[in-house]
N, C-alpha and C positions, 0 to 999 in steps of 0.2 A: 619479331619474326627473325628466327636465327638460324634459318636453311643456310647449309652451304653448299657453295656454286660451283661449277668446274665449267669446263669449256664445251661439255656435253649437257649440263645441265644448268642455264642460264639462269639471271637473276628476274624474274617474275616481274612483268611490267605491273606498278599497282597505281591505276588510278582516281582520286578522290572527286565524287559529284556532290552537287551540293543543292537537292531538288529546292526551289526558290517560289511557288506558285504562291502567285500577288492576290488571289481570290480566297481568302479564306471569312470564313463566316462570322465566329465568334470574336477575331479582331483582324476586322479586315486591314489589308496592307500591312499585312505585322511583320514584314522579312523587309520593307523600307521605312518603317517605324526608329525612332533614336532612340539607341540607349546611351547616354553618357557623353553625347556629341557624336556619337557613327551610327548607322543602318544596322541595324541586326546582321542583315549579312555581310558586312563587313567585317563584321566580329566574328562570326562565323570562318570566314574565307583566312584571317590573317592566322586564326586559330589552327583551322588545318593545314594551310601551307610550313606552320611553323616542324609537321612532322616530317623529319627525315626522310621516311620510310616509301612516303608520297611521292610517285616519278611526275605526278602532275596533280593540281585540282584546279577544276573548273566548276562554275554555277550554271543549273539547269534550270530555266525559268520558260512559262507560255505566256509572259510580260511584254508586252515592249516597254516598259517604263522602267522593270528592273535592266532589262537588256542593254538599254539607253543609260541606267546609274552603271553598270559594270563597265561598258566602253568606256565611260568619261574618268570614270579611277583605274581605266587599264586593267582590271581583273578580268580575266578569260570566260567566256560565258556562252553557249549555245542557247539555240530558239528548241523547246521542245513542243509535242501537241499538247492544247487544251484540257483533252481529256485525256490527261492519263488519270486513272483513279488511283492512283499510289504514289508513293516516293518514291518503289522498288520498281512500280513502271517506268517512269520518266527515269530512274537511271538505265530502264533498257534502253529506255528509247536514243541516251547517248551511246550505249555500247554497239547498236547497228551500224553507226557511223565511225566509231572510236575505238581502234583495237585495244585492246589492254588483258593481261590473264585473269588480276582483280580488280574488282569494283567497288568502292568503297561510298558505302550511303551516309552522306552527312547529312544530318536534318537541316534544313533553315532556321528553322524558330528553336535550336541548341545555340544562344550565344555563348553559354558556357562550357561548351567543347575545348579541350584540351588537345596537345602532342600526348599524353599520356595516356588520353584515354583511346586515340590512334595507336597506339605501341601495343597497350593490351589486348585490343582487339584484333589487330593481326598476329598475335600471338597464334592460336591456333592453323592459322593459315599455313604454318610450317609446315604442318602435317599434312599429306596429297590424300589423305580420306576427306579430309573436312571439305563441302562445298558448299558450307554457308556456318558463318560466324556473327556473333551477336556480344553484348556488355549487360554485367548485372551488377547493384552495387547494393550495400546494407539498406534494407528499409528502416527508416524509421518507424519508431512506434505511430506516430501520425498520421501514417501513410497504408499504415497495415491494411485497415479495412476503408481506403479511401479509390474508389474504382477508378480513378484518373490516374493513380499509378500501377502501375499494371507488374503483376507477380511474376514470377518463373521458377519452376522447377528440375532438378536435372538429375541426369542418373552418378554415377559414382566418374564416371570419365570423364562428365563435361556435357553431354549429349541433353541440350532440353526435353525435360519431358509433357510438358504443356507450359505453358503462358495463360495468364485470366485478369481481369479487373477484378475478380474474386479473390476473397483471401485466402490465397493456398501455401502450402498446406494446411490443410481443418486440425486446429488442434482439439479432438474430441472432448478430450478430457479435461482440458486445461491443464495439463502437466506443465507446460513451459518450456524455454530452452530449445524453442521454433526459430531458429536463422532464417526469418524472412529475406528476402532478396527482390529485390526492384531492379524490374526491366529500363533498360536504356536504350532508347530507339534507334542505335548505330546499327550499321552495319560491313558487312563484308561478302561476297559473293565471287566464285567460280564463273567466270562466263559462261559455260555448261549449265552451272544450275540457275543461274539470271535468263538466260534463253529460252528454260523452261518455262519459266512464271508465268508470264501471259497466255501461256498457251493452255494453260489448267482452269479448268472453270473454279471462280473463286464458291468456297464451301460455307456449309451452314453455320458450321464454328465459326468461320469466318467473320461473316457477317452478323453472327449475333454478337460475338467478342468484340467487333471493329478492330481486329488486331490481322493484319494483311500476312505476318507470319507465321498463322496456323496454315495455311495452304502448304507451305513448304514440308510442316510434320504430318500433313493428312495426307500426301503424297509419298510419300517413304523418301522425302529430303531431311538427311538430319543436318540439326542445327546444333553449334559448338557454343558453350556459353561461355566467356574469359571472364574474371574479374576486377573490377576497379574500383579502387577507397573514396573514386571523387564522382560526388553527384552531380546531377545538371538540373536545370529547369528548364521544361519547354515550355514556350510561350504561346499560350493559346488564350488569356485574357489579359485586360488592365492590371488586374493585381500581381499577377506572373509579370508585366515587364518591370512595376514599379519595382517587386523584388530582383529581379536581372538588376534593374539602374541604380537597386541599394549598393549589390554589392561589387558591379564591377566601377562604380563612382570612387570603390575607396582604393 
C-alpha cells in the first residue's frame, strides 16, 4: 500500500481482525487445536502482527475459552455475537465498536498467513475506488477441479468477475494454457462497504456457492483481486492440520 500522505490527506487507520469462532463442525476447536507446540491462532496472530502495514490486530472470538487463551498470552481480543454467520460479519461486528478506515479479515484456520500475503492484499487499497480487496495465487493442477478450493476470475484491471468451487474458466476445447487461479479467503474492506454486508440479504449464489463474497458482486460492490506466489492451507479437517504441522515443524 504505497498512498502518499500530506497533512490533508492522512494515513488510513488499517485494522487486522482475526474472526476465531470455537464451534466449528468438521474440526471442532480447530483455532485452539496445536500445531507444532502453539494454537492455531497463535500462529495466526504472530503472523499478522508481523505486517507493518497493520496499525493494530486483534482476535474476534464468541468463545470464552478462546477469549480466556488470548488474555493469558496478552494477545488483544474482543467478545463478538454467536451468530454471526460469517467471518465478514463478526469483522462488522468489531467495526461498530472499533474505528478504523480498513478492515482487514484474517481467517483463523490460515496458520499459514504471511506479512506478504498482508502487503499484497492491501496493495489495491491504495486506490480510493476499490472498497473491497481480496488474494488469488496459482492453482495447482490438483486443485483445479477440487471444489474445496475455490476459483476466481477477473477482468483485465483486477475487478473479479465471479468466484466458484467450479472449475472456471471451462476450458471447452481443451486447448490449454488456462491460468487457473485459487481464491484465498483474506480480506480487506472500506468501512462503507463492511457497513453494507449485513444489511443485503444474503443471495442465491450465495448460498448455493457457500462463498459469502458473491453478495458483494450481486450487489454492484466490486471486489479487487491482488496476487500472491504463496499458498496457504485452511484447516478445516485432520489431514489439513497434519499437513500445516508438516510444514511449519520444519
Amino acid at each position: 500500500m504505497n498512498e502518499t500522505h500530506t497533512p490533508d490527506t492522512p494515513k488510513p487507520r488499517i485494522l487486522g481482525v482475526i474472526p476465531a469462532r470455537l464451534g466449528s463442525t468438521r474440526l471442532p476447536r480447530k483455532v485452539l487445536r496445536e500445531i507444532a507446540g502453539q494454537p492455531m491462532i497463535g500462529w495466526v496472530y504472530r503472523a499478522a502482527r508481523a505486517c507493518p502495514l497493520l496499525d493494530q490486530v486483534l482476535i474476534a472470538t464468541d468463545s470464552e475459552e478462546v477469549l480466556a487463551f488470548a488474555q493469558e498470552h496478552s494477545l488483544p481480543a474482543v467478545f463478538t455475537p454467536e451468530d454471526c454467520p460469517s467471518g465478514t460479519d463478526r469483522v462488522h461486528a468489531v467495526a461498530e465498536s472499533i474505528p478504523a478506515d480498513i478492515y482487514v479479515n484474517i481467517q483463523g484456520d490460515e496458520p499459514l498467513i504471511r506479512a506478504e500475503h498482508l502487503d499484497a492484499l492491501l496493495g489495491p487499497m491504495a486506490r480510493p475506488e476499490v472498497e473491497v480487496a481480496t488474494l488469488a495465487t496459482p492453482c495447482s493442477p490438483d486443485q483445479i477441479n477440487n471444489p474445496n478450493a475455490v476459483k476466481v476470475v477477473t477482468a483485465s484491471d483486477g475487478r473479479a468477475l465471479y468466484f466458484s468451487r467450479s472449475t472456471i474458466p471451462c476450458d471447452r476445447d481443451k486447448a490449454g494454457g488456462i491460468a487457473y487461479r485459487k481464491h484465498l479467503g483474506i480480506y480487506a474492506y472500506r468501512k462503507a462497504a463492511l457497513q453494507r454486508f449485513p444489511r443485503l440479504p444474503p443471495s442465491k449464489l450465495e448460498a448455493a456457492e457457500r462463498l459469502e463474497q458473491l453478495r458483494f458482486l450481486e450487489n454492484g460492490i466490486d471486489i479487487y483481486v491482488a496476487d500472491t506466489p504463496y499458498d496457504t492451507i485452511g484447516v478445516d479437517t485432520e489431514e489439513d492440520l497434519r499437513a500445516v504441522e508438516t510444514i511449519l515443524s520444519r
